[in-house]
DSSP file (Angstrom, degrees, kcal/mol; ACC not computed):
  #  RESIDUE AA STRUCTURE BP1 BP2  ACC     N-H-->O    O-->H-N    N-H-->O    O-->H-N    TCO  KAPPA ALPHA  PHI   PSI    X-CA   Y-CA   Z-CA
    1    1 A X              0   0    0      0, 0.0     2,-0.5     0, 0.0   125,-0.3   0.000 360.0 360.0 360.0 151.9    0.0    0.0    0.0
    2    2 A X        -     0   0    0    124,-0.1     2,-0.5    77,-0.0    77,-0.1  -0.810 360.0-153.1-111.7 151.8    1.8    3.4   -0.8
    3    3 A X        -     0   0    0     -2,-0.5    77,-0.1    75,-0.3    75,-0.1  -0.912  11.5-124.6-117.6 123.9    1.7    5.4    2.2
    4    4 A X        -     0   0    0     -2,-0.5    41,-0.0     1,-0.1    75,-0.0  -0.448  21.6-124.8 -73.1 170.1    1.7    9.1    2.0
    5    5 A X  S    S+     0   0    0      1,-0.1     2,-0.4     2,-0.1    -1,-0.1   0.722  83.2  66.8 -92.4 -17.0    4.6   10.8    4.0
    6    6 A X  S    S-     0   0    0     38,-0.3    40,-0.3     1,-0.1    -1,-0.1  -0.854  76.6-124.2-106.0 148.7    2.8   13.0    6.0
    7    7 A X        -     0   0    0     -2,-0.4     2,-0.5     1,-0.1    37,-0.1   0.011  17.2-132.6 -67.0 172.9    0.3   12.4    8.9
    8    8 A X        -     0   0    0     37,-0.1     2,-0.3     4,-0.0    -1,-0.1  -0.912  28.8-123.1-117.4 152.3   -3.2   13.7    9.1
    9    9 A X    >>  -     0   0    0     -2,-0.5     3,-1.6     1,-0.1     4,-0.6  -0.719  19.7-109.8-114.7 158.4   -4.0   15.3   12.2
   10   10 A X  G >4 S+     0   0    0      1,-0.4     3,-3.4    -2,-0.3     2,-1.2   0.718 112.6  69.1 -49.7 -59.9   -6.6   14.3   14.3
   11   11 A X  G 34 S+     0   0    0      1,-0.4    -1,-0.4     2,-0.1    31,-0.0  -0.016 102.8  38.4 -20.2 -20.5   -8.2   17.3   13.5
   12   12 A X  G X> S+     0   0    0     -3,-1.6     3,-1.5    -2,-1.2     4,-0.7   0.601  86.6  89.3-168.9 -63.8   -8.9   16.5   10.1
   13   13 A X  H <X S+     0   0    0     -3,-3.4     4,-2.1    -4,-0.6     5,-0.2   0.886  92.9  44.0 -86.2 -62.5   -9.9   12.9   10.1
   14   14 A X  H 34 S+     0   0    0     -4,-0.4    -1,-0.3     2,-0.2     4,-0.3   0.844 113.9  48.0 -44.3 -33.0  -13.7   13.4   10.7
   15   15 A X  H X> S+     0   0    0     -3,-1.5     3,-2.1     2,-0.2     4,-1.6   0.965 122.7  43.7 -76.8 -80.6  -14.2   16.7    7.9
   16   16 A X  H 3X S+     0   0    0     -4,-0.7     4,-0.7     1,-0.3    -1,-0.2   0.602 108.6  53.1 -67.7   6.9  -12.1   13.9    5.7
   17   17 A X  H 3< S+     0   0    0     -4,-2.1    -1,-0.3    -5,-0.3     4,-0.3   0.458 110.9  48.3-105.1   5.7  -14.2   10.8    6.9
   18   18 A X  H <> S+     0   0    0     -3,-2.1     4,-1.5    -4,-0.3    -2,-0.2   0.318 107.5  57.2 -76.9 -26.5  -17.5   12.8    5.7
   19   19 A X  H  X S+     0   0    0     -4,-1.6     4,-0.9     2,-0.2    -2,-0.1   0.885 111.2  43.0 -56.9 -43.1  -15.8   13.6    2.3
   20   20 A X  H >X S+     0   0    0     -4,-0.7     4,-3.6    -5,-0.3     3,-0.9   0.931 108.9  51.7 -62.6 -65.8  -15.4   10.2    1.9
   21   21 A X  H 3> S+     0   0    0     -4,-0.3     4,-2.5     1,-0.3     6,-0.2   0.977 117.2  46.8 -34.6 -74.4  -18.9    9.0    3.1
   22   22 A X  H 3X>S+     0   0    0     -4,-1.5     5,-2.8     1,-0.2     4,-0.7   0.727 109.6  57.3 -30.3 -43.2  -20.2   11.8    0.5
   23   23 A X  H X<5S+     0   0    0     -4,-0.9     3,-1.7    -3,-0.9    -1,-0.2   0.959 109.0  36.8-102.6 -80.8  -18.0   10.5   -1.8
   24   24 A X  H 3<5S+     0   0    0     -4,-3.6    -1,-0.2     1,-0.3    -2,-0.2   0.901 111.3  61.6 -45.9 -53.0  -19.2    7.0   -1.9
   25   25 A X  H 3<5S-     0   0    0     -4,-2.5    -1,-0.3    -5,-0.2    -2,-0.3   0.765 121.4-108.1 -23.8 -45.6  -22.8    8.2   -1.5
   26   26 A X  T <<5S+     0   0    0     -3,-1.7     2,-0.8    -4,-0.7    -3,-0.2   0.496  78.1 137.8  73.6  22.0  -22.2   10.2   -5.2
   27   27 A X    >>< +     0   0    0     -5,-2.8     3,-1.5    -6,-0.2     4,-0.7  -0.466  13.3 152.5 -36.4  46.2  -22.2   13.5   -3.2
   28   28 A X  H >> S+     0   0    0     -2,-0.8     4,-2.4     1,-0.3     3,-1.9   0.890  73.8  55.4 -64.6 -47.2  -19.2   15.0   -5.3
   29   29 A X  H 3> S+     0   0    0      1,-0.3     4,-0.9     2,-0.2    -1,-0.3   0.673 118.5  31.7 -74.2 -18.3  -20.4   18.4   -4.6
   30   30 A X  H <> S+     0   0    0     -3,-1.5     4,-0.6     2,-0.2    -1,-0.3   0.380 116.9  60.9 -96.5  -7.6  -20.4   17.7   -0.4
   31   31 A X  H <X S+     0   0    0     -3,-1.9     4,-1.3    -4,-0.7    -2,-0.2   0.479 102.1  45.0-114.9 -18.8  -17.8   15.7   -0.9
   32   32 A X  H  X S+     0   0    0     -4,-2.4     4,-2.6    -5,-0.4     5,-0.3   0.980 113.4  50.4 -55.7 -67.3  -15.7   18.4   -2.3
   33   33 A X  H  X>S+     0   0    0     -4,-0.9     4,-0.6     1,-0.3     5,-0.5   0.873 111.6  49.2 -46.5 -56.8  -16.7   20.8    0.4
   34   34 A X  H >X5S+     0   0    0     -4,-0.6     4,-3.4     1,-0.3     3,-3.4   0.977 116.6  39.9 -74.2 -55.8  -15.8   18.3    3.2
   35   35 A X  H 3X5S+     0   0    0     -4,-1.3     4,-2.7     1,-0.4    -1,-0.3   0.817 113.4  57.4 -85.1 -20.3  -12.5   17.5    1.7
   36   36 A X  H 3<5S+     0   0    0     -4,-2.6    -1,-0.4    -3,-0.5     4,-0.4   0.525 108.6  45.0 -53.7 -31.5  -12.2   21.2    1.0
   37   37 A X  H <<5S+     0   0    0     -3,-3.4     5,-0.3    -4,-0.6    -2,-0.2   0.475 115.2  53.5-116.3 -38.4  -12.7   21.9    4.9
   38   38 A X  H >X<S+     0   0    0     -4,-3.4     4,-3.5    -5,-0.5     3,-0.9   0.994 101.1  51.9 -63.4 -39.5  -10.2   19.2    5.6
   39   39 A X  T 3< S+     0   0    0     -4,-2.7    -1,-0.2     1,-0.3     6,-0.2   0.592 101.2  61.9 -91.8  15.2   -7.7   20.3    3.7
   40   40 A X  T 34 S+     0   0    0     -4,-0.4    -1,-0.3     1,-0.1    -2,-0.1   0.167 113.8  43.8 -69.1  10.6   -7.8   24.1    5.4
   41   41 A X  T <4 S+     0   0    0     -3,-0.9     2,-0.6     1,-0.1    -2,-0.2   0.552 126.6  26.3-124.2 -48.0   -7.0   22.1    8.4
   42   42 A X    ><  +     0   0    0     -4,-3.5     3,-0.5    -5,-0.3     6,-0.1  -0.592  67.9 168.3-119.0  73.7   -4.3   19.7    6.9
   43   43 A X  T 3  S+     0   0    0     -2,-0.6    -1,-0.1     1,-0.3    -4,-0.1   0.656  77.0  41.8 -81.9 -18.7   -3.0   22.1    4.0
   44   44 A X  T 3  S+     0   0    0    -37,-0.1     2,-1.1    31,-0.0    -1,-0.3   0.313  85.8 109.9-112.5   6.2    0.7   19.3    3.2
   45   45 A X    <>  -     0   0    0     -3,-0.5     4,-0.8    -6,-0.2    30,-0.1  -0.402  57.2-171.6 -82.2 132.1   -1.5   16.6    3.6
   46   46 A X  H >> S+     0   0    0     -2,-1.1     4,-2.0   -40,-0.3     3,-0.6   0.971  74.7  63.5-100.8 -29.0   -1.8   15.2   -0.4
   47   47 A X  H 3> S+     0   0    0      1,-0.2     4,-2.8     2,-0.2     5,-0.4   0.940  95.4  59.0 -44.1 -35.3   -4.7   12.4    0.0
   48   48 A X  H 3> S+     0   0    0      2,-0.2     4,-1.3     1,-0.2    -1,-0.2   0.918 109.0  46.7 -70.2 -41.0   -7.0   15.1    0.8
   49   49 A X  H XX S+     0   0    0     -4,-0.8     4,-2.6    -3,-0.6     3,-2.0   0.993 112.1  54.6 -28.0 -86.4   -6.0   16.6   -2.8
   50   50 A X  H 3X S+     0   0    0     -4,-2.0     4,-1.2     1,-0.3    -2,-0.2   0.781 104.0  45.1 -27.9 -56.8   -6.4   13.4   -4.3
   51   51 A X  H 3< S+     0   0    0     -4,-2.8     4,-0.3    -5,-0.3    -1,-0.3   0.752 112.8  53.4 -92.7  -3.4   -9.4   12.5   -3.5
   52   52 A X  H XX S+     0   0    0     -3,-2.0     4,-2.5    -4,-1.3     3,-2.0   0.942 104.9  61.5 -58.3 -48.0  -10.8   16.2   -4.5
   53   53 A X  H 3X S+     0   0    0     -4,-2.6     4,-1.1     1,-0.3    -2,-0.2   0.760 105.8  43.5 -73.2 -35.9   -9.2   15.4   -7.3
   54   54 A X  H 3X S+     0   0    0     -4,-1.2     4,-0.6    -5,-0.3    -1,-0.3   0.383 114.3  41.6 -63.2 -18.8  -11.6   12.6   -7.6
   55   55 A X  H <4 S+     0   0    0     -3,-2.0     4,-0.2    -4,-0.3    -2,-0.2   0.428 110.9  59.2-114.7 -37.2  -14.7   13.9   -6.9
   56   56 A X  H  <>S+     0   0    0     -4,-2.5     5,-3.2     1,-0.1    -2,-0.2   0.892 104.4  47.9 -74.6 -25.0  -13.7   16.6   -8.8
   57   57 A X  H ><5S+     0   0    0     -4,-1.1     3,-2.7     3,-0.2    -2,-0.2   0.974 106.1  61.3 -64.0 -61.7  -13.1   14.2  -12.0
   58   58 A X  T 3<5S+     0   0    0     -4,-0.6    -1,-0.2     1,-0.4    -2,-0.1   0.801 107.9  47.5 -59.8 -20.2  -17.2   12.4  -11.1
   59   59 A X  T 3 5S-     0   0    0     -4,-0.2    -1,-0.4     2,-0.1    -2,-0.2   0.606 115.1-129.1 -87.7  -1.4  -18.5   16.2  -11.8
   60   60 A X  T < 5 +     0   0    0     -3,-2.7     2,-1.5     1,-0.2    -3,-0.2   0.846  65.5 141.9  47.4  40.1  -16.4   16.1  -15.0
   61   61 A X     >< +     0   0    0     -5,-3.2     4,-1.8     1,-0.2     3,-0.5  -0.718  26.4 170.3-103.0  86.6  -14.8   19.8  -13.7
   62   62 A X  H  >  +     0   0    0     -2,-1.5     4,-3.8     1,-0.2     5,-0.4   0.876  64.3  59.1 -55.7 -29.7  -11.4   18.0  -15.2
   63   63 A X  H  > S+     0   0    0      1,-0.3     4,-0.9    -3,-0.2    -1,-0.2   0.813 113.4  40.9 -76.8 -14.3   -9.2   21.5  -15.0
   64   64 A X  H  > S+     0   0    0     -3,-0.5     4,-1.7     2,-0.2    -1,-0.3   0.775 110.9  50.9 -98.6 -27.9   -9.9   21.4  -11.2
   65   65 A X  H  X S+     0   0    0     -4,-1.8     4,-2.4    -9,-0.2    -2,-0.2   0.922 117.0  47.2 -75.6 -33.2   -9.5   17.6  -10.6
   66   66 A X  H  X S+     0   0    0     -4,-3.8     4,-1.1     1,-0.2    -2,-0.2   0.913 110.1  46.3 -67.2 -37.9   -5.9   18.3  -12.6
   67   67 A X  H  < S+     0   0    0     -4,-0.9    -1,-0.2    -5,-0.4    -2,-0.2   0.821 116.1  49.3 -73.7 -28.1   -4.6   21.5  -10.6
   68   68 A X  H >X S+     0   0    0     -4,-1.7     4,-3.2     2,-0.2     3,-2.5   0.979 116.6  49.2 -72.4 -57.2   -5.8   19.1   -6.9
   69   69 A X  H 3X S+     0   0    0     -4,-2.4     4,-0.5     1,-0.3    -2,-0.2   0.623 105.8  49.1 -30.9 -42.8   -3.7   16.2   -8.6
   70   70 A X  H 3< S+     0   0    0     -4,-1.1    -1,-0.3     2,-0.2    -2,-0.2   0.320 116.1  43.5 -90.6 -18.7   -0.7   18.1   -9.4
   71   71 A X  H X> S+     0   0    0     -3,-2.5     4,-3.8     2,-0.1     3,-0.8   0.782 106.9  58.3 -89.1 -39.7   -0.6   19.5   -5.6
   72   72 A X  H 3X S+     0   0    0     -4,-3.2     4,-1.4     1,-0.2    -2,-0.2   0.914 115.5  38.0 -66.7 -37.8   -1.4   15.9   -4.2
   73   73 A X  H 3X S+     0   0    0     -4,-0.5     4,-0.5     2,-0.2    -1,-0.2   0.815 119.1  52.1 -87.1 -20.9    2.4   15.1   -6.5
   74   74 A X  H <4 S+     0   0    0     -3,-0.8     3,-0.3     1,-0.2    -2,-0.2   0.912 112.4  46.4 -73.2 -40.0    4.0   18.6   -5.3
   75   75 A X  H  < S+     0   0    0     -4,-3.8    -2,-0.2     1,-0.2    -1,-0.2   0.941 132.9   6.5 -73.0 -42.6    3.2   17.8   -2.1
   76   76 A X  H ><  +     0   0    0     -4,-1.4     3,-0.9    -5,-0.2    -1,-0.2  -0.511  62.0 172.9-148.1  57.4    4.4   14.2   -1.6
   77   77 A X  T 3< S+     0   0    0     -4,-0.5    -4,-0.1    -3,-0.3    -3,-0.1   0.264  79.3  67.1 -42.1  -0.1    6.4   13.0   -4.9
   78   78 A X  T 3  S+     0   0    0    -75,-0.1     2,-1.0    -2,-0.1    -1,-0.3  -0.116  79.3  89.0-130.0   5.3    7.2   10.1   -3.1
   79   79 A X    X   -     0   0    0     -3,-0.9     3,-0.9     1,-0.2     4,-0.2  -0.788  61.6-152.4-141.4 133.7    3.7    8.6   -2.9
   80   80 A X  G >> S+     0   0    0     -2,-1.0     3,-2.7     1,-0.4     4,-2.5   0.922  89.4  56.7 -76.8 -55.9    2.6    6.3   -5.7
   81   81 A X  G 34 S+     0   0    0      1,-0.3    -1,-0.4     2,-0.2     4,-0.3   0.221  94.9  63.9 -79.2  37.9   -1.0    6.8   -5.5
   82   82 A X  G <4 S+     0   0    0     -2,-0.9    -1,-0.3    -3,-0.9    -2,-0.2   0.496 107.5  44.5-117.4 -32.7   -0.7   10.4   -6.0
   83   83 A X  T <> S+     0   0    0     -3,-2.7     4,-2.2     2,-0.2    -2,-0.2   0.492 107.5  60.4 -88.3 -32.7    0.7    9.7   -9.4
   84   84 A X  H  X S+     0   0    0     -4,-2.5     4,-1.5     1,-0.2    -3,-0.1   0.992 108.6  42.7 -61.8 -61.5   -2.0    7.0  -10.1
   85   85 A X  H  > S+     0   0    0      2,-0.3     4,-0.8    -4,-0.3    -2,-0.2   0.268 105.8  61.9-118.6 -18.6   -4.5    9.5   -9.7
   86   86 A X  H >> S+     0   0    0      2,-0.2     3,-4.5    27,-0.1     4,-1.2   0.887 110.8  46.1 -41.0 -81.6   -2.4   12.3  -11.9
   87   87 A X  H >X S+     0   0    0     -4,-2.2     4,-2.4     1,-0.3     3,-1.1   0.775 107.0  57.2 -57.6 -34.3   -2.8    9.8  -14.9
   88   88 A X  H 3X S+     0   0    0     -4,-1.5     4,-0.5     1,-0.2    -1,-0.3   0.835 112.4  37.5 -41.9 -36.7   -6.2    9.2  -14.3
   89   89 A X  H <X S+     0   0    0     -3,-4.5     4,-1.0    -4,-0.8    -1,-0.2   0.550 113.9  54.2-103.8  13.0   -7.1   12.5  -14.6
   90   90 A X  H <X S+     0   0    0     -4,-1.2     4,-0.8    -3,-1.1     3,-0.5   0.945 109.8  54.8 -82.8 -63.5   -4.6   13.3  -17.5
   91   91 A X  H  X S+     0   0    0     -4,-2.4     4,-1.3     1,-0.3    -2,-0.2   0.543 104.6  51.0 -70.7   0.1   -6.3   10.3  -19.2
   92   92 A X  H  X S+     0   0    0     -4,-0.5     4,-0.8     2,-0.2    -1,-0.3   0.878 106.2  51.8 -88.0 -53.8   -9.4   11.7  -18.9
   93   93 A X  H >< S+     0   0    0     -4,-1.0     3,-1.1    -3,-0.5     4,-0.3   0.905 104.1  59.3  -9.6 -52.5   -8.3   14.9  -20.3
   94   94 A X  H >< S+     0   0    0     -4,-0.8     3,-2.7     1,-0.3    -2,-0.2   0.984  94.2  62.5 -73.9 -41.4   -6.9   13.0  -23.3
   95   95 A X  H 3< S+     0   0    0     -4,-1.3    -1,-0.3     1,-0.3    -2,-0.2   0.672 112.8  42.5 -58.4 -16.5  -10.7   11.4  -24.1
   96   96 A X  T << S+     0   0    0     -3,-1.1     2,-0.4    -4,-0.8    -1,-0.3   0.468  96.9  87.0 -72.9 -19.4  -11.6   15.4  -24.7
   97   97 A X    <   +     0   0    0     -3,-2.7     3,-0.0    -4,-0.3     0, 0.0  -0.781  47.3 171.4-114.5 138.3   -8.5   16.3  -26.6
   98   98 A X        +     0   0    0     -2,-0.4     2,-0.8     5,-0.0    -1,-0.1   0.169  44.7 106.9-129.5  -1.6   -8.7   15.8  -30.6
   99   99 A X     >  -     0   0    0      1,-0.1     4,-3.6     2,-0.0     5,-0.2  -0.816  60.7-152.2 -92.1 131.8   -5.7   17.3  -31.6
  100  100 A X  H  > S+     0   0    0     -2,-0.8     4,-1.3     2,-0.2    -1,-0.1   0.727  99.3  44.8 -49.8 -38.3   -3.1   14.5  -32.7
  101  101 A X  H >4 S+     0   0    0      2,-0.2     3,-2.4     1,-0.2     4,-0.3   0.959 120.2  44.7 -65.7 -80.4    0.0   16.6  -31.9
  102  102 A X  H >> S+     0   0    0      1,-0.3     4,-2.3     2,-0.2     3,-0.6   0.620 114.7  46.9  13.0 -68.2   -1.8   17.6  -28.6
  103  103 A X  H 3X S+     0   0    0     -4,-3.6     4,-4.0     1,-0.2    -1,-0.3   0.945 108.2  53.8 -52.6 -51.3   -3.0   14.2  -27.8
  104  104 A X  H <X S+     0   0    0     -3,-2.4     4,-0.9    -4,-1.3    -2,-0.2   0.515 113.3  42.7 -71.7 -22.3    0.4   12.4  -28.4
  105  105 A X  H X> S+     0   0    0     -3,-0.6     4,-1.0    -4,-0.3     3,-0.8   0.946 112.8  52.7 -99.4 -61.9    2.4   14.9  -26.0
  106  106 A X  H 3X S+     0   0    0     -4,-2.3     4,-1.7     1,-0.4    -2,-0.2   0.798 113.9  49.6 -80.3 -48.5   -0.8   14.7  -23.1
  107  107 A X  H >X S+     0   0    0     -4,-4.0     4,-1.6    -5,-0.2     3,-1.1   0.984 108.2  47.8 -53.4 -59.1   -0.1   10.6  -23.6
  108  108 A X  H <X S+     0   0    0     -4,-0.9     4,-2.0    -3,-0.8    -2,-0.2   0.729 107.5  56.5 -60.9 -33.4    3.6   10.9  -23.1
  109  109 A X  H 3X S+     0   0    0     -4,-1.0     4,-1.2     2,-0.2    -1,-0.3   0.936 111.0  46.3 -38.2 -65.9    2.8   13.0  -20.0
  110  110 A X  H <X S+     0   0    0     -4,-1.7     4,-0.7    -3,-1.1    -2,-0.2   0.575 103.5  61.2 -52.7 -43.7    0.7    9.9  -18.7
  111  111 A X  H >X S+     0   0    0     -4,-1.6     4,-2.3     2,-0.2     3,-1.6   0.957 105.7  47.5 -61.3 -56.5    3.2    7.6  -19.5
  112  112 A X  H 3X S+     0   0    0     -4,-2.0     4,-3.0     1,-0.3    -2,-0.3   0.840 102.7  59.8 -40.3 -53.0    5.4    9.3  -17.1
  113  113 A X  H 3X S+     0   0    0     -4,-1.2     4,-0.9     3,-0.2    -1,-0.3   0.666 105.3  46.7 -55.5 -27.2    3.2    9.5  -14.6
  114  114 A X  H <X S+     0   0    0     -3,-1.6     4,-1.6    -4,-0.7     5,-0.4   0.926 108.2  56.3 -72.6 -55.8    2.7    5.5  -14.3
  115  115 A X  H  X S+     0   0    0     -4,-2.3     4,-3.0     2,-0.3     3,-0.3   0.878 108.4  48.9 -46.1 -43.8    6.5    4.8  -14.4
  116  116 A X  H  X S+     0   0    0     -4,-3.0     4,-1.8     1,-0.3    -1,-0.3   0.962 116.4  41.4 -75.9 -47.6    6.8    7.2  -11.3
  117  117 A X  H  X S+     0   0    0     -4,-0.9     4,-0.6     2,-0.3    -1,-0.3   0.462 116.2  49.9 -74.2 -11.9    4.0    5.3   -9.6
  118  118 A X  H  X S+     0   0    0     -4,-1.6     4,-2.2    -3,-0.3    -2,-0.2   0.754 115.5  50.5 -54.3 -63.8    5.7    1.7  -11.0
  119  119 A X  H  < S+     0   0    0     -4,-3.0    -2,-0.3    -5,-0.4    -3,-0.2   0.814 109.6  42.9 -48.1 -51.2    8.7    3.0   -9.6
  120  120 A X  H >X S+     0   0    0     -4,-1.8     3,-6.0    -5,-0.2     4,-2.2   0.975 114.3  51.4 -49.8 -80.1    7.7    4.0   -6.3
  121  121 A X  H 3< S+     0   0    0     -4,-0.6     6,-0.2     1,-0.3    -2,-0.2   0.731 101.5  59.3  -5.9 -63.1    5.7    0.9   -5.7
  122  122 A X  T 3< S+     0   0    0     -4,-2.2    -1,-0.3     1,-0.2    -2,-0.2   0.140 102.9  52.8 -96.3  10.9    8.2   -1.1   -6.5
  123  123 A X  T <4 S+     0   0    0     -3,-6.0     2,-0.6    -5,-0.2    -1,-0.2   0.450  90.1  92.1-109.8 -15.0   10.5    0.3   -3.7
  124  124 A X  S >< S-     0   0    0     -4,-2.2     3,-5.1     1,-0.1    -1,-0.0  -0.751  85.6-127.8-105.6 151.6    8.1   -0.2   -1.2
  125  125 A X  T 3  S+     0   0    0     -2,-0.6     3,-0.2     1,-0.2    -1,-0.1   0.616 109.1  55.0 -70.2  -9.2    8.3   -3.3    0.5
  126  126 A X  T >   +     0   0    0   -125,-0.3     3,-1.1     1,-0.2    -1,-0.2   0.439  68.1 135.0 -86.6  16.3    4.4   -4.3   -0.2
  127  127 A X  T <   +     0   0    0     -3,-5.1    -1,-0.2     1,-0.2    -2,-0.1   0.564  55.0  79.4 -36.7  -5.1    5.1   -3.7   -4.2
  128  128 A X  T 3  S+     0   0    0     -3,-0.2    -1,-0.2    -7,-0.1    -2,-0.1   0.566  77.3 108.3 -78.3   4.9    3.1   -7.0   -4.7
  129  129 A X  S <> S-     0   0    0     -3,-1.1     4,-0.7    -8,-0.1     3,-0.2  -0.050  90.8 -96.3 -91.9 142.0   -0.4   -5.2   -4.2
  130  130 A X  H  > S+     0   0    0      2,-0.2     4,-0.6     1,-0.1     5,-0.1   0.328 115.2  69.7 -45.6   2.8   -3.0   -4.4   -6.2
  131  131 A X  H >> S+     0   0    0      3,-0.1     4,-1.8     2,-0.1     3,-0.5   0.937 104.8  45.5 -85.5 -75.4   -1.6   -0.7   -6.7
  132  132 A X  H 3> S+     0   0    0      2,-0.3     4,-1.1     1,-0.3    -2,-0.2   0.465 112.6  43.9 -63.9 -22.8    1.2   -2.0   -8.7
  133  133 A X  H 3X S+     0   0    0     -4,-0.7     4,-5.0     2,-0.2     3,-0.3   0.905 118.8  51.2 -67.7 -53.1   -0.7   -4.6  -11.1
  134  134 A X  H <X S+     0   0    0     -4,-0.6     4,-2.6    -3,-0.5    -2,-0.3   0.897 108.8  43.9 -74.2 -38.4   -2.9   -2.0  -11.4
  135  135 A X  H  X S+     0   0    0     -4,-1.8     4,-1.2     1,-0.2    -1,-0.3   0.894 114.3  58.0 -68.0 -33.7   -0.3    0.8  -12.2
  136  136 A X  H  < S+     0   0    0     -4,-1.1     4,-0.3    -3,-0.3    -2,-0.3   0.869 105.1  50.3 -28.1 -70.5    1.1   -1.8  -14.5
  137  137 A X  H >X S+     0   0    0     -4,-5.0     4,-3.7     1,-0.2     3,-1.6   0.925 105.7  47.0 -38.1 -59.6   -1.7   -2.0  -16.1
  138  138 A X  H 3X S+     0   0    0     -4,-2.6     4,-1.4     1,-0.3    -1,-0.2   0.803 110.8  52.9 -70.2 -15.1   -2.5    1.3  -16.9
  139  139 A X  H 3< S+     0   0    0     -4,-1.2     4,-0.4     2,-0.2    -1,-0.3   0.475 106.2  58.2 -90.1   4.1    1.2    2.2  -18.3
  140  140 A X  H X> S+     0   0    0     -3,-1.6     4,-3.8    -4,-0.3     3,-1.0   0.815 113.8  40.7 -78.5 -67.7    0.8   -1.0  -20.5
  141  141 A X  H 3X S+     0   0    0     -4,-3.7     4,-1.5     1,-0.4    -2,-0.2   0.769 109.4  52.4 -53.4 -35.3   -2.3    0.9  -21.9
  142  142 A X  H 3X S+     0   0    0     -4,-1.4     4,-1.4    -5,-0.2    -1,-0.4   0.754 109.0  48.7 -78.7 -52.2   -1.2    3.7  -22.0
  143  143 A X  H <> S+     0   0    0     -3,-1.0     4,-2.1    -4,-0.4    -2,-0.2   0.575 107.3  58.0  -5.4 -48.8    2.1    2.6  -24.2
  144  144 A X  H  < S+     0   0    0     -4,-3.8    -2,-0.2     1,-0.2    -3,-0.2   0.850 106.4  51.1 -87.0 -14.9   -0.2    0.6  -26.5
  145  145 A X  H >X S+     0   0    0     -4,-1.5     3,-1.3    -5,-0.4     4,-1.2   0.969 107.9  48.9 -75.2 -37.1   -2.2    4.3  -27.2
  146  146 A X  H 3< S+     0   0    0     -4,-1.4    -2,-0.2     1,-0.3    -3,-0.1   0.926 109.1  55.9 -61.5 -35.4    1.0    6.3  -28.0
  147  147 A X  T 3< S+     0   0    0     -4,-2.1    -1,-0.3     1,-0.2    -2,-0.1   0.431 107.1  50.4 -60.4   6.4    1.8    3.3  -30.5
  148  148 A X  T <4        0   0    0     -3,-1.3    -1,-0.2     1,-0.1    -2,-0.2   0.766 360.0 360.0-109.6 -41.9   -1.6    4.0  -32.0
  149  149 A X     <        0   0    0     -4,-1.2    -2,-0.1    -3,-0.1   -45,-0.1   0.301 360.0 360.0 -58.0 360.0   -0.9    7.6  -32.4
């Protein structure tokens, strides 16, 4: 399991255990606002990012789920599923973008982002997990689209 590096403080864990709840529910818009509330409380913390980042993707507001994604990796470059959740919402991007040049760069991006999250993974000592098959996966896929391009 990739472990973020920083803790979340106590303070936090209910406003992000009601984001969550929301979350699952298919509140995105309360489950923004909760994680939103959290992360004024736990500002370095990068799950709380992420899973805006997530919530923000289910609303389709992609340019906000990409800018939460991209703090969740600023903040804690060293945690895998922070990178997982980049290329997910880069590859959601790419299913909107129709220019070829455009496309072909946004993949290469994407690529990157699995390798760093293969890479990670595969230094921490529970790399056999479903995070890594699954990061695996998606940079297999992800490889066989830029060959399409």
């Amino acid at each position: 399991m990739s472990i973020p590096a920083a803790t979340l403080p106590a303070a936090a864990l209910p406003v992000k255990e009601r984001g969550s709840k929301a979350f699952l529910e298919g509140h995105y818009a309360l489950s923004i606002n909760e994680y939103t509330n959290a992360i004024k409380i736990a500002p370095k913390y990068a799950p709380l990012y992420s899973q805006r980042a997530a919530a923000y993707m289910r609303l389709n507001q992609l340019p906000k789920a990409l800018q939460d994604a991209r703090v969740a990796t600023d903040i804690d470059e060293r945690w895998a599923k922070g990178w997982m959740r980049l290329g997910e919402v880069m590859q959601a991007i790419g299913e909107t973008e129709t220019d070829p040049t455009g496309l072909k760069l946004l993949y290469g991006a994407v690529e990157e982002t699995y390798e760093n999250a293969c890479d990670l993974l595969q230094l921490e000592s529970s790399n056999g997990g479903k995070q890594f098959e699954e990061a695996e996966k998606q940079l297999k896929e992800v490889r066989e689209k830029l060959a399409s391009l």
